[in-house]
Structure formats: structure tokens, C-alpha cells
C-alpha positions in Angstrom: 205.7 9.8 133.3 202.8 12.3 134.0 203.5 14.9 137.0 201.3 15.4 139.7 200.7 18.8 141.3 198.9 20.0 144.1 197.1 23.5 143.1 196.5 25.9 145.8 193.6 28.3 144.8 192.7 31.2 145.9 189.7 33.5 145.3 189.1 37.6 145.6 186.2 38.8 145.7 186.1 42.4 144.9 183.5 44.9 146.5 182.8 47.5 144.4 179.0 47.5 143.2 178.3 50.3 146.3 178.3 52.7 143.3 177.8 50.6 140.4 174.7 51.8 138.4 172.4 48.7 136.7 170.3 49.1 133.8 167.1 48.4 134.9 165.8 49.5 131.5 167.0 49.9 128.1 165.0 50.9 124.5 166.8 52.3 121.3 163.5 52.0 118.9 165.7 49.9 116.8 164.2 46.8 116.6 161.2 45.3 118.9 159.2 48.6 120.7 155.9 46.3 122.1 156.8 47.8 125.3 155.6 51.6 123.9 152.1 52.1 123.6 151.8 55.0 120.6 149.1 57.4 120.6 147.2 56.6 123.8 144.4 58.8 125.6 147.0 59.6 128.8 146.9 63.1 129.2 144.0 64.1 127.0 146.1 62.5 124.1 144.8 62.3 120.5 143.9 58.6 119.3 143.3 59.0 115.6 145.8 60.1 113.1 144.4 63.9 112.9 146.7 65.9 112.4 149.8 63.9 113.6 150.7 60.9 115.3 153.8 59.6 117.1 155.5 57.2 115.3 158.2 54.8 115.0 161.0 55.0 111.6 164.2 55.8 110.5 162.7 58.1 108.1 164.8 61.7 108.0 164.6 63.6 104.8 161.7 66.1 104.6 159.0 66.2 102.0 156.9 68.8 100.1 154.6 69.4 103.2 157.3 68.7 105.5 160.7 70.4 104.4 162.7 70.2 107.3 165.4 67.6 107.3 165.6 65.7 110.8 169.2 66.3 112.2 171.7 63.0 112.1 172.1 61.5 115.3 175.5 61.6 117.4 177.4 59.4 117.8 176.3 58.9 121.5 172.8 57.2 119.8 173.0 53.8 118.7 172.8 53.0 115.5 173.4 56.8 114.2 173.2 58.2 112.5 169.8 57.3 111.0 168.5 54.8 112.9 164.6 54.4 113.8 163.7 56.9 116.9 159.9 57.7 118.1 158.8 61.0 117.0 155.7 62.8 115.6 154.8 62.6 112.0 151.9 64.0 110.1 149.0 62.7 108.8 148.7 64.2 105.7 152.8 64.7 104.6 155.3 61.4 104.8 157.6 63.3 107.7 157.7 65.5 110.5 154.5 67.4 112.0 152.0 69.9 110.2 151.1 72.9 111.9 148.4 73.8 109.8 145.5 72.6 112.1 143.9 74.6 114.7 143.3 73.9 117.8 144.9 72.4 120.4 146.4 68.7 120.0 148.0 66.6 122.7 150.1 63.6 121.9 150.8 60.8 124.1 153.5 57.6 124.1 153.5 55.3 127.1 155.8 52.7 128.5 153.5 49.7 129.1 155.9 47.6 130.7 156.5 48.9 134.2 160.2 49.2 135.5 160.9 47.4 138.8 163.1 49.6 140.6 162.0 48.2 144.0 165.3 47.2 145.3 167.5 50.6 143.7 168.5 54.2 144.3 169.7 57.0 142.7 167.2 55.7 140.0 167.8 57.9 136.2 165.9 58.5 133.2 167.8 59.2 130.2 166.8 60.3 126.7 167.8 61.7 123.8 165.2 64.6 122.3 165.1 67.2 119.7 161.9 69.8 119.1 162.0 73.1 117.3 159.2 74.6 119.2 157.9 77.7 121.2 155.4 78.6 124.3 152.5 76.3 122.8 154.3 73.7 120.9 156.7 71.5 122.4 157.5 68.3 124.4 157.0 66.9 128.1 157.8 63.7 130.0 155.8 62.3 132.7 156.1 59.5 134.8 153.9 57.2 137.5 154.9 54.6 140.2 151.8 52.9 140.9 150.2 52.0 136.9 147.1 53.0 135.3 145.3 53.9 138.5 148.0 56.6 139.6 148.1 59.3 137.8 150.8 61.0 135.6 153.1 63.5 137.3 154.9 66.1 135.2 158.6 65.6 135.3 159.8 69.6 135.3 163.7 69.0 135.6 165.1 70.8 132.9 168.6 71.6 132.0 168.5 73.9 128.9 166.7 77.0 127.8 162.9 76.6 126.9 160.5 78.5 126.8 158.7 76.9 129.9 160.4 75.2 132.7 158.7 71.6 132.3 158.7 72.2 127.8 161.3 70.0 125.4 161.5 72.6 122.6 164.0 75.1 121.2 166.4 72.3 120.3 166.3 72.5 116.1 169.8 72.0 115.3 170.7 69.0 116.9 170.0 65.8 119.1 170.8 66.5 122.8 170.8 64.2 125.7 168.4 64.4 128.8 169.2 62.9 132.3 166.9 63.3 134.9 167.0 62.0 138.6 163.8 62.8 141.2 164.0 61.0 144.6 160.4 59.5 143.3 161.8 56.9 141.3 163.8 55.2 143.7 162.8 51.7 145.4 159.4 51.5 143.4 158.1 48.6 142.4 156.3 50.2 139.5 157.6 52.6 137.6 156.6 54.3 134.2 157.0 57.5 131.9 155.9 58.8 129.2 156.2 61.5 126.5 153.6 64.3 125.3 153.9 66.5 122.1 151.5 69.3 122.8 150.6 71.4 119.4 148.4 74.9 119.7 147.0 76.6 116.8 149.2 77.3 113.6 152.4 77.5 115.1 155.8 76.1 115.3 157.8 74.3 112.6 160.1 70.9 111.9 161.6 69.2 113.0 158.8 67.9 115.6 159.6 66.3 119.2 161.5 63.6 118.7 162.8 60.6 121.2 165.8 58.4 121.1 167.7 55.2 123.1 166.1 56.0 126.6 167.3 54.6 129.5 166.6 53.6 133.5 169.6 53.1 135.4 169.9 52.4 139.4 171.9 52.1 142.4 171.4 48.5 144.5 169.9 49.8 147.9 171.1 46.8 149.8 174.7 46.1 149.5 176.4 43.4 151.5 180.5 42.4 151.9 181.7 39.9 149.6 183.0 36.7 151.1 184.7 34.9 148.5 184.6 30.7 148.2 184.7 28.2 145.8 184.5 24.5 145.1 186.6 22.3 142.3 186.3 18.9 140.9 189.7 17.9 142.5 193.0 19.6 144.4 195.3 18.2 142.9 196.3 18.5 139.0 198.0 15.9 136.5 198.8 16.7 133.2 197.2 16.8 130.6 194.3 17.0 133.2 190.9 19.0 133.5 189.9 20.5 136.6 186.6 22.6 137.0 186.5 25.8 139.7 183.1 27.3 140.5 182.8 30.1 142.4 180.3 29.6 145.1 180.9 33.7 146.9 178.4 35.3 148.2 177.4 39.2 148.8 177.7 42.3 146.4 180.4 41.3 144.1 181.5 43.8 141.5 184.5 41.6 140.4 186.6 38.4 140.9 190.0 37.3 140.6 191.7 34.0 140.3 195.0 33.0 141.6 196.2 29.4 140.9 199.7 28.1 141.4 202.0 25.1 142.5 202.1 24.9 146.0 
């Protein structure tokens, strides 16, 4: 004879997501990249391959032009340690830059999908870099909250030696890992950055500015208590039996818990 049980149920609903951070944003070059816009005029930025060009590859060993060898990624990159990353290449060698041109050449990459980071705080850009630089060649990241008619603001928040305050370069031996928080990127609906190689003159050397798995991530603004509820096909259980539970809670919910037994 098949037993018949009545279940009782019971749901927690943990609150937790007060500090939670959400990626709002996510891009390790590795597959797909139509959200980048490569070699745009932002900034003054070279359009035309002459004499380098940001570009997207996995391509690390250097060349006759280009000697240097591109450092292996950490283990904190995905895909390391040679996976495809955006960086500057040269026109007239298969890797790295060429610093034989004079003049001064600016180089600009552009997120062309804007972030929606309307409804967060404590809103962070992350990035891995590299750039063996000085005073007139390096890197710089920018961002806007409004699109194309705002303009780009210089993000100066640096955490390492350079040789400017607001310049990525100095960094040859190894891939290092940028995070950067400015009170302007919370709650905007619109947010974008960018990233500039700046070359003057005949100076510098490889490996070039290079850019790796960046990342938004954000704090909910609005968080409310969890009140925890549910609904089931049926209360009571017989074996061999199926019963569905769907939790029907509502508020800022960082976890649940279930708790079914005999009553």
C-alpha cells in the first residue's frame, strides 16, 4: 500500500546582496569583440594603419622589426596564457609597435555598447595592461556617461609608478591588473570608456600598450528585505509521487534555503 505524507515546507530567504557586487559588464577579447570599436577618431585618434593600429590576436612572439616577446598572461587572465588581448601592432612588422615614425600618433579603442549602471553603486572598472613606455609614449583610459555628444574625461587614478600621473607605461615585465572606482560611474544610465596609446617621436620600445579581460562591476542602489513565499502543486506527498515548489519571494535575495520534512 502507498503512504501518504503531509510535507510541511518551509522557505529562507537570505538577505545578503547589500554588498554583493554584479557584473554589469564583462569582455576577455577571446571570442566576439563587436562591442569595441578599433582605431576610432576619439581623442584625435589615428584612423589608418600608419604607423600602428590597435588590434585584436593572440599573437606573442616578436619578429625581425619587432623583437620583443609579449609577456604570458597570469593566471588571473582568462584563457592565459596566450589568449587573444587588444593591443597596438605595427603596420609595417607582424607584432608589437614601431617607434620609428616621427611625430606624434594617438590611438584610440571605444566601447560602443554603453553600460547601464543606472540602478548601481560603487561602480568599478577593471583591466589588465602592460606598456614599456616613458613621458611621451604610453597608455590612458577615458570614460563618458552621456555617449557620443559628451565628451571623454581622462580617468587619472593610478596605483603604480609612471611617469605621469594619468600614463599606463613602465610596466615591461609583466601583465598587472588595474581597478579603478570614481563616484562618476555610479547610477548612470550610460556609461563608456576607452583606451589611448599615445606615441611621440622615436621613442619607446615593446612590448606596446596592451589590454586584457576588462570588467564593470556594481553595487544594487536599491535594496529591499526579503520576504520569502512559495507555492507547490500539492501539500501532501505519496510515494512514488512528484510534487513541484516554486519560489514566489520577493525583495533583494542573495540566497535561498529549502526545508522539507514530515510533519
Amino acid at each position: 500500500m502507498k503512504k501518504l505524507a503531509t510535507l510541511c515546507l518551509s522557505l529562507f530567504a537570505c538577505f545578503g546582496a547589500a554588498h554583493a557586487q554584479t557584473v554589469l559588464y564583462s569582455q576577455t577579447f577571446d571570442s566576439t569583440y563587436a562591442d569595441w570599436s578599433l582605431n576610432t577618431s576619439d581623442l584625435g585618434g589615428v584612423t589608418t594603419m600608419t604607423p600602428n593600429y590597435w588590434i585584436v590576436n593572440s599573437v606573442y612572439t616578436g619578429s625581425a622589426i619587432a623583437p620583443t616577446v609579449t609577456p604570458n598572461e597570469p593566471a588571473g587572465i582568462y584563457g592565459n596564457p596566450e589568449s587573444p588581448y587588444l593591443h597596438i601592432r605595427s603596420a609595417v612588422g607582424p607584432a608589437n609597435a614601431t617607434f620609428n615614425a616621427t611625430g606624434n600618433h594617438s590611438y584610440t579603442a571605444s566601447l560602443n555598447t554603453p553600460i547601464n549602471a543606472s540602478a548601481y553603486s560603487n561602480v568599478t572598472l577593471s583591466f589588465w595592461w602592460l606598456c614599456n613606455g616613458n613621458g611621451v609614449t604610453y597608455g590612458r583610459v577615458y570614460f563618458r556617461t552621456s555617449g557620443s555628444a559628451t565628451a571623454w574625461q581622462q580617468i587619472s587614478t593610478m596605483s603604480v609608478p609612471a611617469a605621469a600621473l594619468d600614463s599606463y607605461n613602465l610596466h615591461p615585465s609583466g601583465w598587472t591588473q588595474q581597478v579603478i572606482h570614481l563616484d562618476s560611474f555610479d547610477n548612470q544610465a550610460t556609461l563608456e570608456f576607452a583606451f589611448q596609446f599615445h606615441h611621440q617621436g622615436l621613442t619607446g620600445s615593446d612590448p606596446s600598450f596592451a589590454v586584457d579581460d576588462v570588467m564593470v562591476t556594481g553595487t544594487p542602489s536599491t535594496v529591499t528585505a526579503p520576504v520569502a513565499s512559495f507555492t507547490s502543486t500539492s501539500t501532501t506527498a505519496c510515494q512514488d509521487g512528484c510534487i513541484a515548489f516554486s519560489s514566489t519571494s520577493t525583495g533583494t535575495i542573495d540566497s535561498v534555503r529549502w526545508d522539507a520534512s514530515p510533519a
